[in-house]
LOGU-405273 format. One line per 5 residues: number of its first residue (from 1); their letters; for each residue x, y, z of N, C-alpha, C. Coordinates in Angstrom, 3 decimals, padded with zeros to 6 digits. Atoms other than C-alpha are relative to their C-alpha. Layout:
BEGIN
NUM	a	X:Y:Z:X:Y:Z:X:Y:Z | ...
***
This chain:
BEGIN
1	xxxxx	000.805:000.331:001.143:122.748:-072.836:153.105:-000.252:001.280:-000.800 | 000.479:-001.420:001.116:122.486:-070.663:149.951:-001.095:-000.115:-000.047 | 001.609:-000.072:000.674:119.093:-069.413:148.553:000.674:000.106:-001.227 | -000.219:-000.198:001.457:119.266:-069.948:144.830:-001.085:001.271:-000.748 | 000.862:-001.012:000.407:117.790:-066.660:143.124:-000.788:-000.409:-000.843
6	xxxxx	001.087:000.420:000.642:114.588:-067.091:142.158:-000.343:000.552:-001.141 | 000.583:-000.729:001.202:112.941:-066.004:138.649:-000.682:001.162:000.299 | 000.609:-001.257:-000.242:111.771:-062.446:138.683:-001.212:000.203:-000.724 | 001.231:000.634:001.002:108.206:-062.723:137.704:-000.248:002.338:000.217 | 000.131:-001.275:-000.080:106.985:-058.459:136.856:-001.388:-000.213:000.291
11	xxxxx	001.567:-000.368:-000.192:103.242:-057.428:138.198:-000.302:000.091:-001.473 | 000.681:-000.749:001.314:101.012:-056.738:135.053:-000.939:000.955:000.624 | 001.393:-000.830:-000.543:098.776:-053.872:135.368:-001.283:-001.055:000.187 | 001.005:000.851:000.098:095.182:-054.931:136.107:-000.836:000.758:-000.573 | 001.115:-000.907:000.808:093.451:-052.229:134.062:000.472:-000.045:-001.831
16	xxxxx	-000.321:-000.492:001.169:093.082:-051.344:130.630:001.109:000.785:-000.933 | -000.772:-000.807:000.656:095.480:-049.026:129.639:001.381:-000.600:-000.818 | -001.455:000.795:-000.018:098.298:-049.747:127.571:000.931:001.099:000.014 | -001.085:-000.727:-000.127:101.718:-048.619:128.076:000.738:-000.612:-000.795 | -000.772:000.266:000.971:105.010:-048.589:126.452:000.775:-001.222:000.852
21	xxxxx	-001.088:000.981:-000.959:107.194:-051.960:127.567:001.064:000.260:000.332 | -001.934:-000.405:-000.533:110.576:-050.517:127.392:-000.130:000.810:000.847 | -000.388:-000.666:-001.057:109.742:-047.842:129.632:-000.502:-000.876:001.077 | 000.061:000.820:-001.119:108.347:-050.786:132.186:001.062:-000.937:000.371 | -001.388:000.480:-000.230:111.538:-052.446:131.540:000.836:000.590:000.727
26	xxxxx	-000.747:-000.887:-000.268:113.469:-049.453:132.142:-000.064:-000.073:001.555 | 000.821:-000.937:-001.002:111.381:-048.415:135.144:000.159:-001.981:000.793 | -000.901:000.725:-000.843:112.253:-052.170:136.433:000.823:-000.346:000.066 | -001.246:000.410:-000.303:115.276:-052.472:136.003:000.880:001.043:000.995 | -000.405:-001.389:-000.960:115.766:-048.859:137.970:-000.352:-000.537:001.573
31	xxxxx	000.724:000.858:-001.391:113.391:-050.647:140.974:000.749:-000.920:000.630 | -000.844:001.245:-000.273:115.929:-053.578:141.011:001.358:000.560:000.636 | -001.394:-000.968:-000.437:119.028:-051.506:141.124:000.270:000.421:001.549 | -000.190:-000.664:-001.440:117.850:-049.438:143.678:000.024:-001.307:001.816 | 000.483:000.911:-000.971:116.356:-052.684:145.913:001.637:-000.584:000.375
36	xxxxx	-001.305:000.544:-000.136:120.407:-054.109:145.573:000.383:000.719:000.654 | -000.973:-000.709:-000.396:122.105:-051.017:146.366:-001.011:-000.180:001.601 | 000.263:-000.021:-001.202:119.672:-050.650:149.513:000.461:-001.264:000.757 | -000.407:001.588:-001.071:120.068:-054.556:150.926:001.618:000.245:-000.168 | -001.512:000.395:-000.193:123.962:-053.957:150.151:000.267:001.100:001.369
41	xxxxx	000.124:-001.135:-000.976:124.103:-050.783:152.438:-000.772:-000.435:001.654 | 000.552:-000.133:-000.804:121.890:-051.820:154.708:000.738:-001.786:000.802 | -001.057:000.939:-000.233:124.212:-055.316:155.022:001.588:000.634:000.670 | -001.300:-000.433:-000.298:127.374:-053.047:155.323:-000.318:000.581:001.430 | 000.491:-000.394:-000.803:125.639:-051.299:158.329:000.006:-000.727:000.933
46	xxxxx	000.049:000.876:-000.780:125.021:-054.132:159.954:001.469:-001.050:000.641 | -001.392:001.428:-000.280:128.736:-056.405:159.160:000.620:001.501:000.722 | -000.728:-001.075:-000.931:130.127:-052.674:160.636:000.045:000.387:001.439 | 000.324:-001.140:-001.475:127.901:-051.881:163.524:000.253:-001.656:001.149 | 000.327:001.713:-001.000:128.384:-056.159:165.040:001.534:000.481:001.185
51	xxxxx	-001.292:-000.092:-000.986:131.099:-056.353:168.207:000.828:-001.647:-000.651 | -000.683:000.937:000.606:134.252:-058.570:166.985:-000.173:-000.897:001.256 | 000.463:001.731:-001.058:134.208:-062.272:169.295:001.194:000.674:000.447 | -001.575:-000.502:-000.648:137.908:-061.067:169.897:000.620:001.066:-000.465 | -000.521:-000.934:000.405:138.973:-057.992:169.761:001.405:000.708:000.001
56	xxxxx	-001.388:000.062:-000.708:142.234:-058.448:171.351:000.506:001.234:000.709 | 000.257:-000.781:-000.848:141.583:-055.965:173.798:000.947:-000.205:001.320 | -000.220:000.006:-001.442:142.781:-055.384:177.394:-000.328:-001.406:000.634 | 000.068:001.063:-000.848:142.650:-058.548:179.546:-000.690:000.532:001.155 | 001.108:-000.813:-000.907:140.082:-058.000:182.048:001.157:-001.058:001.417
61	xxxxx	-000.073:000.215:-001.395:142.157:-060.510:184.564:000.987:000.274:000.415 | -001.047:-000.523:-000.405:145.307:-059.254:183.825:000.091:001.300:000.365 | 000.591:-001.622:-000.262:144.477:-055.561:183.343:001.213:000.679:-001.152 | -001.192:-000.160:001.243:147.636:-055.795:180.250:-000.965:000.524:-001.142 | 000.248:-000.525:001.271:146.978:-053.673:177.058:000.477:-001.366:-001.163
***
């Protein structure tokens, strides 16, 4: 089962101040980037570090390469 990607809702500040939007744009779209590249990396890590089901290894009853 897929997950369908959900809508990306942004925090709002909760104070007064205002800021500029494009640099909160900017500044999430940098946050996003980085959050991808980490879950892809940290996916490759994982499909690398698994043991294959068959590796077509040695025969443990024969003792054949």
């Amino acid at each position: 089962m897929v997950d369908k990607p959900s809508k990306i809702t942004f925090i709002v500040a909760a104070n007064d101040n205002e800021s500029d939007p494009e640099a909160e744009a900017r500044i999430n779209a940098v946050v996003m980037d980085l959050a991808r590249l980490l879950g892809r990396q940290i996916a490759r890590d994982l499909f690398h570090g698994g043991v294959a089901a068959n590796d077509n290894g040695a025969s443990r009853e024969t003792g054949e390469d």
